[in-house]
Structure formats: structure tokens, C-alpha cells
N, C-alpha and C positions, 0 to 999 in steps of 0.2 A: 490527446496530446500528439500521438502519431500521426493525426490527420494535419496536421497545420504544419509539421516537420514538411511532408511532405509536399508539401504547398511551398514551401520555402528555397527546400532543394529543388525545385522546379523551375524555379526564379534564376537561381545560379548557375542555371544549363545554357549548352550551347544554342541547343534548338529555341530554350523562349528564345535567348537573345537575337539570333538569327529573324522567329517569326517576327518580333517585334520591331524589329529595322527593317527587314524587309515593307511590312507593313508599313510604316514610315516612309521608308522608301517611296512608295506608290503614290501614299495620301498628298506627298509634299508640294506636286502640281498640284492637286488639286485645293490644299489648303492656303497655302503660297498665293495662291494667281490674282487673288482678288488684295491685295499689299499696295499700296501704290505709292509707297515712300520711296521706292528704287525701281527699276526695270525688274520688270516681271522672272526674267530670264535669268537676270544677274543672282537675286535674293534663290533663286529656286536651284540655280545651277552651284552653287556654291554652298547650300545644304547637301545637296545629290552628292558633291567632288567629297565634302567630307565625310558623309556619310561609307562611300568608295573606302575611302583611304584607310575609315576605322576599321573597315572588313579585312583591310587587306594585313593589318597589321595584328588583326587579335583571331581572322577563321582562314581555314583552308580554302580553296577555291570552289569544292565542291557548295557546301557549305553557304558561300557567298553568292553561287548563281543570281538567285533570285533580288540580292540590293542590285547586282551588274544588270539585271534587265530588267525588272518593275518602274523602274522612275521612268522611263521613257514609253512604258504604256501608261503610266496615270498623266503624263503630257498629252498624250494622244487622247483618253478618253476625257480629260478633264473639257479640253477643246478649247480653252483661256487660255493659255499662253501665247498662243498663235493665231486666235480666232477665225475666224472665216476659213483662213489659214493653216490649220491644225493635220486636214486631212491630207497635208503631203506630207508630214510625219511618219506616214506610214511607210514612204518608199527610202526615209534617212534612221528607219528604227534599227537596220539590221548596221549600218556603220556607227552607229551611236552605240551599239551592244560591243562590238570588236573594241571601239576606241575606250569605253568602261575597262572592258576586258584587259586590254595594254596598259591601262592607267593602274589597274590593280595589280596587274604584274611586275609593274614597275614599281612600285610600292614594295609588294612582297619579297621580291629579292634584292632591291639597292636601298636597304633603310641607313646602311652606315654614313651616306653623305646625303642628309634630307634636302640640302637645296639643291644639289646636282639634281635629284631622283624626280624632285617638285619639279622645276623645270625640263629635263628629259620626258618625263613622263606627259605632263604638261601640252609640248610641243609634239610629242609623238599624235597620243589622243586627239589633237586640234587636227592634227596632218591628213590623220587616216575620215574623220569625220568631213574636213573641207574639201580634201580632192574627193570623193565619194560623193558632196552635193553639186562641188563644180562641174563635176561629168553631167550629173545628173540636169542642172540649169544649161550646160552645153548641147544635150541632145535632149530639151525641150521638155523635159518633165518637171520640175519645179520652178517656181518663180522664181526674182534676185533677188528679193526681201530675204529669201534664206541665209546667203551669203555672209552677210555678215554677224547673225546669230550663229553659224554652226560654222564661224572662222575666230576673230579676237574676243569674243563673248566667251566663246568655249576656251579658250587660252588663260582669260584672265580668272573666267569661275574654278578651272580646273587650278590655278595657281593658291587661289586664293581659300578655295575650300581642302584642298592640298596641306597647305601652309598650314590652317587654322590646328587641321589635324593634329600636325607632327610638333604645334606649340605648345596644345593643349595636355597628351601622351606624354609629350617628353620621353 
């Protein structure tokens, strides 16, 4: 009987919940990419925002590391979202981390006006992710195909995986 308790109480920890979203987290390129009801980017980036949101609203930050950075290595290694393409991910991984990062903090501390937070948060994460590739397409290391994925794509996934969040929580 004690063995299956314990089983139980294990479920209802933070850590599974954490490994199991993070895990998530990772898979969702890679399970995501081959969907072709919607853009690749749209369906995948608006799992990732909500996935974000949920973290920021039920673990501490430490805690949540790993959903703020895994989805943007299972983009890079999935290598289908971006195809051919994939491999300049590498030099937009580390502004895709900070702009997660601001997204969850924005979450974590202004949840009393959700639509303010949605959109603040929203346009912050889009800001720091778009000037960060525009530099990078102005001095010649990325294409312009990036441009508008990691500009209104990320605005509207983060709005709407955002949103989905704080409808569903309540």
C-alpha cells in the first residue's frame, strides 16, 4: 500500500511537474513541426507562450529555468521549423532566452491586470527578441526571412499563448 502512496505523492510535486513541462517544453518543436493546419511557428509558439505563462504563475523562477530555455533548443535541434534555416537559431537562442525570461517576469509580478501584463509583457519579449535579430541581419549574420518570425509572429504567439493562459487559470 505504501509503495503506490508514494507514487502518488510524487505526481503532486513540484519537481515532476516542473520535469514534465519542461520536457514538453522541448518535445513541442519537435512534435508540433510537422502540423500543417497553421504555420509551423504560430501552433508551436503559442504552446511555448503558454506553457511560459503557466510556469510563471504556479513556480518560482529557479524552478522554471529549464521551460524559459528548452523550447528554443528543441526548435534548433528539431531543425523543422526553420529548415535549411534552423541553424541561425543558434546566434537568436540567447535573445529568445532573455525575452522568455521578461515574458515570465512579467507574468510573475503584474498578474492583477492580465490584459495590461499580456500586452506589456507581450511587446516587451517581441522588442528585445526583434532588435537583437535586426542587429544581427544589419551586420550580416542572418538572413531577412528571420525578421518577420522573431518580430509580429512572436508578438502575436506571445499574445495569444499569453491570453489562453490567464483564461483558462482564471
Amino acid at each position: 500500500m505504501e509503495y503506490t502512496s508514494n507514487y502518488s505523492n510524487l505526481f503532486k510535486t513540484d519537481l515532476f511537474r516542473i520535469t514534465l513541462l519542461s520536457l514538453f517544453a522541448f518535445l513541442v518543436p519537435i512534435l508540433f513541426s510537422q502540423i500543417t493546419l497553421f504555420p509551423n511557428q504560430l501552433l508551436i509558439g503559442t504552446i511555448v507562450n503558454a506553457i511560459l505563462a503557466y510556469s510563471a504563475l504556479r513556480f518560482n523562477t529557479w524552478k522554471s529555468l529549464p521551460i524559459i530555455l528548452l523550447p528554443s533548443i528543441g526548435t534548433l535541434v528539431s531543425g523543422i521549423v526553420f529548415g535549411q534555416f534552423s541553424f541561425f537559431l543558434l546566434y537568436l537562442i540567447p535573445s529568445i532566452w532573455l525575452g522568455n525570461y521578461i515574458l515570465f517576469l512579467f507574468i510573475k509580478r503584474y498578474t492583477n491586470n492580465k490584459m495590461f501584463t499580456t500586452t506589456i509583457a507581450s511587446i516587451v519579449k517581441t522588442g528585445i527578441i526583434f532588435g537583437f535579430t535586426l542587429i544581427l541581419y544589419f551586420i550580416g549574420i542572418i538572413p531577412s526571412m528571420f525578421l518577420i518570425p522573431m518580430s509580429i509572429i512572436q508578438l502575436v504567439t506571445s499574445i495569444i499563448g499569453t491570453s489562453l493562459t490567464f483564461v483558462f487559470l482564471k
